[in-house]
C-alpha positions, 0 to 999 in steps of 0.5 A: 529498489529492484537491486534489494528485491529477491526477484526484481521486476524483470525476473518476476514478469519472466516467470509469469511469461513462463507460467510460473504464476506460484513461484512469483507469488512466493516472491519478496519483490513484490511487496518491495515495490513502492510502485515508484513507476521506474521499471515500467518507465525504463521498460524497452517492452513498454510492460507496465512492470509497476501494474503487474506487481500490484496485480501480484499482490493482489492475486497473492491476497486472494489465494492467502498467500500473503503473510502477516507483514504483507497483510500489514502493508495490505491494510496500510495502502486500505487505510491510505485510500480510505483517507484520501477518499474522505479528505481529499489529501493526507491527514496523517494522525487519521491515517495512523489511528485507522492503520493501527485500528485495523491491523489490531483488529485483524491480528490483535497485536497490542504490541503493534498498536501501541508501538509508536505511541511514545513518538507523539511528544516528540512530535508536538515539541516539533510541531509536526503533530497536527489534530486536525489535517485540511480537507480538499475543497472540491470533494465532487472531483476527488469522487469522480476520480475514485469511482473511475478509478477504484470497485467500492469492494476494495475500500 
């Protein structure tokens, strides 16, 4: 992932050593990270490269400085989390439907909300469009996790 990133992991964690905070937030590389754990697993530092790129993106939406397609990816990972917290595991019609609800409401793109609309035939001729996804068995676990894990202001 880091060799299509504008500024890869290592480039941006020596900007923010060097204090350049504002310069690494203009940069594309952190809303490419898919947080898949390998720059900070082959880190020779032990810098937990992963952890810095979503407290990047965090901080680059609290000074607005995201733009529209990273707000879209904002609101994904929201809807993803508001999912799982509420099922337990992913029910993914779900999981667009409330994707697709809050990016409308939040930049009123219909184009967007109806883009993929036409996939759902494709889909039920597959067998790939589920209704009604599973829900996990033991909810009291999976609330124990996200009250360790997640502040209620972010959901």
């Amino acid at each position: 992932m880091a060799a299509g990133m504008d500024l890869g992991p290592s480039r941006l964690i020596r900007l923010l050593q060097l204090g350049q905070t504002e310069k690494a937030l203009r940069a594309q590389g952190m809303w490419q990270c898919v947080s898949c754990q390998t720059c900070s697993t082959r880190c020779p530092k032990s810098v937990d490269c992963a952890g810095v790129m979503d407290a990047l993106r965090q901080l680059s939406v609290e000074r607005g400085t995201d733009t529209p397609e990273q707000q879209r990816t904002v609101l994904f990972q929201k809807a993803f989390l508001r999912n799982i917290r509420r099922n337990g595991r992913l029910n993914e019609l779900e999981l667009i439907a409330d994707f697709k609800i809050s990016t409308f409401v939040h930049g009123r793109s219909l184009s967007f909300l109806l883009k993929d609309a036409t996939l759902a035939p494709e889909l039920m001729k597959r067998k790939k469009f589920h209704l009604v996804g599973e829900k996990a068995r033991d909810r009291a676990v999976l609330a124990r996790i996200f009250a360790r894990c997640m502040d209620d202001s972010i959901l």
